[in-house]
N, C-alpha and C positions, 0 to 999 in steps of 0.2 A: 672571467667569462663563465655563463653558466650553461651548460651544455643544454640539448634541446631535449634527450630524454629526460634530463635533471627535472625540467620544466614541468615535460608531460607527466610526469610522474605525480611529480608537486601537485597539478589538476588534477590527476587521477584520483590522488588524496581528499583534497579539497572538494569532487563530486560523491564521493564514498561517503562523504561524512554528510553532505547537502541530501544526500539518496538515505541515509540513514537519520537524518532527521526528521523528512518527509514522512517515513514508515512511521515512527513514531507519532506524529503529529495527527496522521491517518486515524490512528487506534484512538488518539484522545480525542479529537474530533466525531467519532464513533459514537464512545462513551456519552459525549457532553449533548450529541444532537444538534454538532454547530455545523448547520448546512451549506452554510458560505464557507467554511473554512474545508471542508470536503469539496467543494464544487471546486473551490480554487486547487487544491491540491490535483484531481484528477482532469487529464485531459478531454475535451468534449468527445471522443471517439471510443472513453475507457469503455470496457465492457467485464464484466466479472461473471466467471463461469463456476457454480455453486459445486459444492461437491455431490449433488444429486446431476448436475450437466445441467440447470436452469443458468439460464442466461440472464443478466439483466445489463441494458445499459446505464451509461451513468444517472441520467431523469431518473429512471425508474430506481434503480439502487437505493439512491441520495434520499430519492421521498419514500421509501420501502423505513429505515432509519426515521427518517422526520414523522411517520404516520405510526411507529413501532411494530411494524412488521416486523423489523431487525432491532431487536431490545440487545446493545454492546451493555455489560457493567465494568470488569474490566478484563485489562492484557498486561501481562509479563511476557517478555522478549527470552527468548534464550537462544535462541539462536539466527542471526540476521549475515546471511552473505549475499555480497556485492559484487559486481561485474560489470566494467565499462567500457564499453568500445567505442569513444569518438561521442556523438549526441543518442546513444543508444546503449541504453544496461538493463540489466535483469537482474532483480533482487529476489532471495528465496528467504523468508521469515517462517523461524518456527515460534509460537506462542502459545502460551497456556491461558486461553480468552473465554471467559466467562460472560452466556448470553443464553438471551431465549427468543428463536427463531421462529418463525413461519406458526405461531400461537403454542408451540411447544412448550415444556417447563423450562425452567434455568437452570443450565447443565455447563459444567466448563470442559472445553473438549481441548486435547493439543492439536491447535490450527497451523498448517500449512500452508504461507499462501507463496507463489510463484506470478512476482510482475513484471514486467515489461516497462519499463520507464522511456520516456521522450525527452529529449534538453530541446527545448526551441526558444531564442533570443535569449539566451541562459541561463535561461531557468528548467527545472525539472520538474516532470509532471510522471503520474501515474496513467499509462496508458493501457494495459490490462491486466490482470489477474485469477488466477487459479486456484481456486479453494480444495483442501484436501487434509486431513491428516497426518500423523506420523507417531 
């Protein structure tokens, strides 16, 4: 018999790693300019708060990226911790992401982001996010 924390645990795992694919998936979706593959990823409600405190929801994000407002080249991961409570986690990524922003030069900065993820009908979405340094 397999006990029921056994179990939860077992998912626990199994969303850690769904949540850490997604992040990943995120950044190369970024990189490539794949709009649909961002829109699916984030939830219709995400919002992303810049590290200046601009705001953009996800419409305006998504095509910020697709118009090169937000030129991604790339991201190394170094650091990615996970947190699941039930249909609700928060992932904190630290990366060394190389871009050029808001018409600025291309600078790679160590990005900080803090999300917010949703599981709805089992799947996980990014629901907001926090831009910052470290």
């Amino acid at each position: 018999m397999i006990s029921t924390s056994a179990c939860s645990q077992d998912s626990k795992v199994e969303d850690k790693a769904q949540i850490k694919s997604l992040y990943e998936q995120m950044y190369k979706a970024m990189v490539e300019k794949d709009t649909a593959t961002l829109s699916a990823l984030h939830h219709d409600s995400f919002v992303l708060t810049h590290m200046t405190g601009m705001r953009q929801g996800k419409k305006e994000y998504i095509n910020a990226i697709a118009t090169g407002t937000l030129n991604y080249y790339e991201a190394t991961h170094e650091d990615i911790d996970i947190s699941v409570d039930g249909d609700r986690a928060t992932l904190v990524g630290r990366s060394k992401v190389t871009a050029a922003v808001f018409g600025g030069g291309r600078h790679t900065w160590p990005l900080k982001l803090h999300f917010t993820l949703l599981k709805e009908n089992g799947r996980w979405f990014l629901a907001s996010s926090t831009a910052s340094t470290y």
